[in-house]
C-alpha positions as a Markdown table, in Angstrom:
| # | Residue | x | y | z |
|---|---|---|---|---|
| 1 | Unk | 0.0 | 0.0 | 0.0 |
| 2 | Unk | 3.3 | 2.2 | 0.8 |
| 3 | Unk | 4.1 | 2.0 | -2.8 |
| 4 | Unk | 1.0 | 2.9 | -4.3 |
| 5 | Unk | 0.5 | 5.9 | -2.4 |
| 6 | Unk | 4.2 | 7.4 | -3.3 |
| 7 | Unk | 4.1 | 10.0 | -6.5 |
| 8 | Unk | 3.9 | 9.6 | -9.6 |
| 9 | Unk | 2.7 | 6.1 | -9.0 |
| 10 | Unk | -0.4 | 7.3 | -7.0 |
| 11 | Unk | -1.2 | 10.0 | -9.8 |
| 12 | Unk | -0.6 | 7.7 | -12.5 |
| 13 | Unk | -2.8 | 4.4 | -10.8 |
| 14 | Unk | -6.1 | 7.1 | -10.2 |
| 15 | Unk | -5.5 | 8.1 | -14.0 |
| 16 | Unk | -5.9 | 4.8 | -15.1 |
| 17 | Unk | -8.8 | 4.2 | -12.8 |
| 18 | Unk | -10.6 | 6.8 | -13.5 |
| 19 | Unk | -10.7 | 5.7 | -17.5 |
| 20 | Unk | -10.6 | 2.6 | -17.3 |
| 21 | Unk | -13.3 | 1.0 | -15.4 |
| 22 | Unk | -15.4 | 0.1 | -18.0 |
| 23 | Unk | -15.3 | -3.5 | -19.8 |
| 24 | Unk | -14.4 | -3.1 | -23.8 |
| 25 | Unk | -15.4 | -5.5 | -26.4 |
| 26 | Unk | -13.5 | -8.4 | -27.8 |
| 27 | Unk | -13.4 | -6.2 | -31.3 |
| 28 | Unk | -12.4 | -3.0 | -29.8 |
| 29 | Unk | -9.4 | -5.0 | -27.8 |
| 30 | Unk | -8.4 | -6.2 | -31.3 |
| 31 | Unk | -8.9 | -2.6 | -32.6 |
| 32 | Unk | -6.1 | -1.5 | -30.5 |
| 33 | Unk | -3.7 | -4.7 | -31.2 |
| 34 | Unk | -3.9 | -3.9 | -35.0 |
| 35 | Unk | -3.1 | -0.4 | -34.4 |
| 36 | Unk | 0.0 | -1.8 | -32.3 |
| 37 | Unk | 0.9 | -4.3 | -34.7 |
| 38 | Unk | 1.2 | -1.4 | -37.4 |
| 39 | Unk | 2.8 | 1.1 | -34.6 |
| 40 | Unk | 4.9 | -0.5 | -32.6 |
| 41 | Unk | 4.2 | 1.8 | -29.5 |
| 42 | Unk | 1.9 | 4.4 | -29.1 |
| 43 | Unk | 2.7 | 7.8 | -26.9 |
| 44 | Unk | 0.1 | 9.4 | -23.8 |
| 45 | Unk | -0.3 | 12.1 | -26.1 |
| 46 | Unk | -1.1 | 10.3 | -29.8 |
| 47 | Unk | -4.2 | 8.5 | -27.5 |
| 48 | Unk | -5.0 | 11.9 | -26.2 |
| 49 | Unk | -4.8 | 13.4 | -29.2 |
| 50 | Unk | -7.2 | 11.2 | -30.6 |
| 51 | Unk | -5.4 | 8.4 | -32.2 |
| 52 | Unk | -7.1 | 5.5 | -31.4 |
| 53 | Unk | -10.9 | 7.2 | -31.8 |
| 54 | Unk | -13.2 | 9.0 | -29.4 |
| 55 | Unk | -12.5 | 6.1 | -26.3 |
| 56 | Unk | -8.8 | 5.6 | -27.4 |
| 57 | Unk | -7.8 | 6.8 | -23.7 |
| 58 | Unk | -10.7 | 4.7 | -21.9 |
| 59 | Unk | -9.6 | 1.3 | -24.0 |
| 60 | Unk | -6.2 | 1.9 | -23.0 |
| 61 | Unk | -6.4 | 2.9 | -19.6 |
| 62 | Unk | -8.8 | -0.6 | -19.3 |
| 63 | Unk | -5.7 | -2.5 | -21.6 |
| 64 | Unk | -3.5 | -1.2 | -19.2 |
| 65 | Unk | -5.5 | -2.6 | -15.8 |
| 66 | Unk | -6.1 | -6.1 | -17.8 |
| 67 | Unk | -2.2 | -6.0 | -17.8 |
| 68 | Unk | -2.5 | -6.3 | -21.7 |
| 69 | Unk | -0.7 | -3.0 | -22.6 |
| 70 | Unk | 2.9 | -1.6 | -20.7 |
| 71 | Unk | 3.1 | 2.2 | -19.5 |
| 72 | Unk | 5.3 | 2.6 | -17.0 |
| 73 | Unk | 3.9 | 3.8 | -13.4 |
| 74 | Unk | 6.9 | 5.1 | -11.8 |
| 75 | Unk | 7.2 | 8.0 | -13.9 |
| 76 | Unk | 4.7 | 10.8 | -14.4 |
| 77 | Unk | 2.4 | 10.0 | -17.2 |
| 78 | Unk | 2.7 | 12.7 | -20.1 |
| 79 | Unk | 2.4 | 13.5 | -23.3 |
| 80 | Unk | 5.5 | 11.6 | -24.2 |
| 81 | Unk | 4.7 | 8.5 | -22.0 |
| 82 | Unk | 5.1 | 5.3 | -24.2 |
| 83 | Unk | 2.2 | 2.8 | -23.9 |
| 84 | Unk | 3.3 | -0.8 | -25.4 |
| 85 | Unk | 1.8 | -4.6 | -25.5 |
| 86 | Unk | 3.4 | -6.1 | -22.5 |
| 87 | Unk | 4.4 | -9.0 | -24.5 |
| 88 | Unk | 3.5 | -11.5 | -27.0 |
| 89 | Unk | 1.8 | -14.1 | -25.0 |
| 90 | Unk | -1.0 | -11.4 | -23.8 |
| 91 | Unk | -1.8 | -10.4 | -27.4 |
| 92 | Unk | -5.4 | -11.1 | -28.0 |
| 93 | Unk | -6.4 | -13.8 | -30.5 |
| 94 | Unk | -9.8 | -14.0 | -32.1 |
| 95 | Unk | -11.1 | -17.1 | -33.3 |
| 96 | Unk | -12.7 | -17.7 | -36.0 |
């Protein structure tokens, strides 16, 4: 509990929180893969800026609390904070 309560971590966890309580659908999860797969990484400030569509930030803050997507929580999150898939195993597979 020490840990989460110490800056930027706290900051970065309510962040998160805040937009990413809401469950996403199967398609919008793979959505976000394929724009991965053709990025590489995505910055903070390409989701704010509208990159990923109108819910861009609440589908990756939810990514990031299903422990599919990386951002790291020690630093503060800004515009310039790298968001990646955390690795290959967690990438989402739809069957067909």
């Amino acid at each position: 509990a020490e840990d989460l309560a110490k800056e930027p971590r706290l900051s970065n966890v309510l962040t998160v929180l805040k937009f990413g309580r809401a469950p996403i659908l199967e398609l919008e999860t793979e959505q976000v893969r394929q724009a991965f797969i053709m990025a590489g990484e995505i910055t903070w400030g390409a989701v704010l800026a509208g990159a990923l569509g109108k819910y861009g930030r609440n589908q990756i803050c939810r990514l990031v609390l299903e422990g599919k997507l990386l951002l790291d929580m020690e630093r503060p999150l800004t515009t310039n904070s790298i968001i990646s898939w955390a690795t290959n195993e967690t990438l989402p597979r739809l069957e067909v």
